[in-house]
C-alpha positions as a printed Julia matrix, in Angstrom:
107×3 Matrix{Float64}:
  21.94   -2.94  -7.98
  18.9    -1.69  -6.05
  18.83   -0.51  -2.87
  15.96   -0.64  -0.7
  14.88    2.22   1.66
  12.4     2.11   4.57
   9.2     3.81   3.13
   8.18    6.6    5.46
   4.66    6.16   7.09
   4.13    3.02   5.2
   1.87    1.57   7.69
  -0.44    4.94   6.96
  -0.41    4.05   3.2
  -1.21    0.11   4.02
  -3.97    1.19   6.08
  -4.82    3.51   3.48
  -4.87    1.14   0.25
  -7.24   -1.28   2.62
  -9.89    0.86   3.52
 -10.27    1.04  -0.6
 -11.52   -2.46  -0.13
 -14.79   -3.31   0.43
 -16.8    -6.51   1.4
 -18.99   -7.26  -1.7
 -21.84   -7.65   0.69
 -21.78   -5.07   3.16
 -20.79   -1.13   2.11
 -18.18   -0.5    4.44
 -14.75   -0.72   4.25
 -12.86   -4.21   5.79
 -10.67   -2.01   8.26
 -13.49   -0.34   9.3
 -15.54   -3.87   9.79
 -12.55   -5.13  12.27
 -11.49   -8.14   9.53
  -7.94   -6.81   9.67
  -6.63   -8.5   13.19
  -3.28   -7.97  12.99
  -0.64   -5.26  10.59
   3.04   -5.42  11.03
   5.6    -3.7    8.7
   9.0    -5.29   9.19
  12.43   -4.26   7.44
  12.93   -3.28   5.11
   9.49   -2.38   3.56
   7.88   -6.15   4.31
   3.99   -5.85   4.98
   2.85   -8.74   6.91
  -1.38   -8.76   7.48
  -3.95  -10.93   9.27
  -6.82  -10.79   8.71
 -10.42  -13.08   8.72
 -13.84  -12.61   6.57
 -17.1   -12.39   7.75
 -17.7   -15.76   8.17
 -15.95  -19.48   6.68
 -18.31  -19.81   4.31
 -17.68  -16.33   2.56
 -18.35  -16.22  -1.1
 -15.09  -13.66  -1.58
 -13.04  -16.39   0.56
 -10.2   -16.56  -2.17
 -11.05  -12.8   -3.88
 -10.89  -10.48  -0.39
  -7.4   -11.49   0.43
  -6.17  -11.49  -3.15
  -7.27   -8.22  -3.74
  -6.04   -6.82   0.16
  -2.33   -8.23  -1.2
  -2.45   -6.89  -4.51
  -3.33   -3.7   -2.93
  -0.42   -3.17  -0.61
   1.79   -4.85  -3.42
   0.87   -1.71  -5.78
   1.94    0.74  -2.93
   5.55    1.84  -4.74
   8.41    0.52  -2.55
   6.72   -2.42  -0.78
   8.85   -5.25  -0.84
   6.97   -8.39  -0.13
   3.41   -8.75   1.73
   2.73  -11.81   3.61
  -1.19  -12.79   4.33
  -2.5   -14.55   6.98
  -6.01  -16.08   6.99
  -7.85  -16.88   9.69
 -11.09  -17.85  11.77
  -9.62  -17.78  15.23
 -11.34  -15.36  16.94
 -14.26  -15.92  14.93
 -15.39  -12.72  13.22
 -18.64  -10.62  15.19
 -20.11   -7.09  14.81
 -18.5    -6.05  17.97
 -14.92   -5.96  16.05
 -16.45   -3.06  14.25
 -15.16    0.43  14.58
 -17.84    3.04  15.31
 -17.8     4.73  11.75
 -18.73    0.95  10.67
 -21.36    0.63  13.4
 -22.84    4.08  12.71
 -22.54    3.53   9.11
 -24.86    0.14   9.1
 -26.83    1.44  12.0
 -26.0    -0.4   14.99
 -25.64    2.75  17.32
């Protein structure tokens, strides 16, 4: 019988494992871009993400949040991770972080 135990700083190593994931068309990072809206960790180790793409018609539609799942899955401890998808706000360069701005040069 297993016994799960809370996983210290595991929002840290979510938010780690998804800045290692990169929109194929732009070179920054998708926390950086602002496409991760929402990141809640509820007991005991459940990972539960929302998050949109650049826009509807994105060619990574299906790949982005696959991969964003599969990521947090791998993260040793992580019991389930629940993904949310979706267009509501709609996604603009002003949910960018700075480094993202700075990075595509917007500042």
């Amino acid at each position: 019988m297993s016994h799960l135990t809370e996983i210290p700083d595991l929002r840290e190593k979510v938010i780690e494992a998804i800045k290692t994931i990169y929109d194929p068309e732009i070179p920054v990072d998708i926390w950086e871009l602002g496409l991760i809206y929402d990141l809640k960790i509820f007991p005991i180790n459940n990972v539960y993400v929302q998050m949109t793409l650049t826009s509807p018609n994105c060619p990574s539609a299906e790949m982005l949040p696959q991969e964003v799942k599969d990521k947090i899955k791998a993260i040793e401890g992580v019991n389930d991770v629940e993904l949310e998808l979706t267009f509501d706000p709609p996604y603009t360069t002003d949910m960018m972080s700075e480094v993202a701005k700075l990075e595509l040069g917007f500042l």
